[in-house]
C-alpha distance (Angstrom), angle and dihedral (degrees) to the residues before:
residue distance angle dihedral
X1 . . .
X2 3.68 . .
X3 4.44 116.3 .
X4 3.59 102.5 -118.8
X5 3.76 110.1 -128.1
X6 3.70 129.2 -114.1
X7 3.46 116.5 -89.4
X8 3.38 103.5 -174.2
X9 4.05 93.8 70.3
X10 3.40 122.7 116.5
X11 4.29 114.4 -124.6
X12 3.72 109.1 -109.1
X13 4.00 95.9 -128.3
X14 3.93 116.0 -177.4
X15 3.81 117.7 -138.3
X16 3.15 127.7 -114.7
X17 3.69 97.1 59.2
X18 3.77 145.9 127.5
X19 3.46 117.3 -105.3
X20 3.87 126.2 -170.5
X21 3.57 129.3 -139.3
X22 4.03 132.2 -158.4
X23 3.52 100.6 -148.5
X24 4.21 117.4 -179.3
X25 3.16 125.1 -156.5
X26 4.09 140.2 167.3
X27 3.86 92.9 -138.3
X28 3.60 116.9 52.0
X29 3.86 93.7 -156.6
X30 3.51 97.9 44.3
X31 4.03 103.0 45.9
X32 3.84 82.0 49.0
X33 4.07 89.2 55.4
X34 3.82 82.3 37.9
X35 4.15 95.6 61.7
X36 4.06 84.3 42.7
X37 3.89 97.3 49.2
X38 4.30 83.7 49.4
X39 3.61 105.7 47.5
X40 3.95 100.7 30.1
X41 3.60 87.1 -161.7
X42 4.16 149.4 94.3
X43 4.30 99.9 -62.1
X44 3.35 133.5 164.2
X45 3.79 110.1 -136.5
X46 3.52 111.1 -175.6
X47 4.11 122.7 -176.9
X48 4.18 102.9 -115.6
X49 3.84 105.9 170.9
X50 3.65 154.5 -36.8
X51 3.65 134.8 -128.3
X52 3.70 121.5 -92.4
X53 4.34 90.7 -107.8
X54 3.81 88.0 37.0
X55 3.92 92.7 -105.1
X56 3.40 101.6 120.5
X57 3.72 136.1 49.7
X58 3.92 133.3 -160.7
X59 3.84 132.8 -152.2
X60 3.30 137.2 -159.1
X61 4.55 107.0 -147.5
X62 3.86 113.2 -178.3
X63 3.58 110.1 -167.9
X64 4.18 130.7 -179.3
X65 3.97 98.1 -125.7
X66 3.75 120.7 -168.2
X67 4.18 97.0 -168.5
X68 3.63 144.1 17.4
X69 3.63 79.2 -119.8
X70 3.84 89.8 58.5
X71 3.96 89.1 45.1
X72 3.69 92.0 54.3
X73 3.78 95.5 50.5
X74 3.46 99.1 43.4
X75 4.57 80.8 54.1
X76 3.65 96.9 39.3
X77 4.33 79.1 47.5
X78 3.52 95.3 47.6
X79 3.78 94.7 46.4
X80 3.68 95.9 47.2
X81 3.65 95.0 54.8
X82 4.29 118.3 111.8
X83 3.87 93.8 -125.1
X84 3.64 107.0 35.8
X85 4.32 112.1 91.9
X86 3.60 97.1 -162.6
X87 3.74 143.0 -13.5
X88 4.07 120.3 -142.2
């Protein structure tokens, strides 16, 4: 029988790196100006999906992130924001 691993352990993630965020939205045009407003840097956004009834849209933001602390922000930023839904 397999040792089940240890869930509570934190990843080991190595900064610099590019992180991707799912950011959803109800307006296309404004969670896009949304993600730009928050990081006020170079990102990626990329269109991912929409909603079965069309409500709903999904981004894809890559972002170069020095720090967890960074990453967090830039979530906690994201999340906070008027015209964003929901940040993954």
């Amino acid at each position: 029988m397999k040792e089940l691993k240890d869930f509570d352990q934190k990843v080991q993630i190595e900064y610099p790196t590019i992180w991707r965020y799912k950011v959803i939205g109800e307006n296309a045009r404004k969670t896009r100006e949304a993600i730009e407003s928050v990081t006020n840097r170079p990102t990626t956004i990329t269109f991912s999906k929409q909603s079965n009834r069309g409500k709903y849209q999904s981004f894809n933001a890559d972002i170069m992130v020095h720090s967890e602390e960074e990453r967090e922000k830039i979530y906690q930023d994201l999340k906070k924001h008027e015209d964003i839904k929901m940040v993954l």
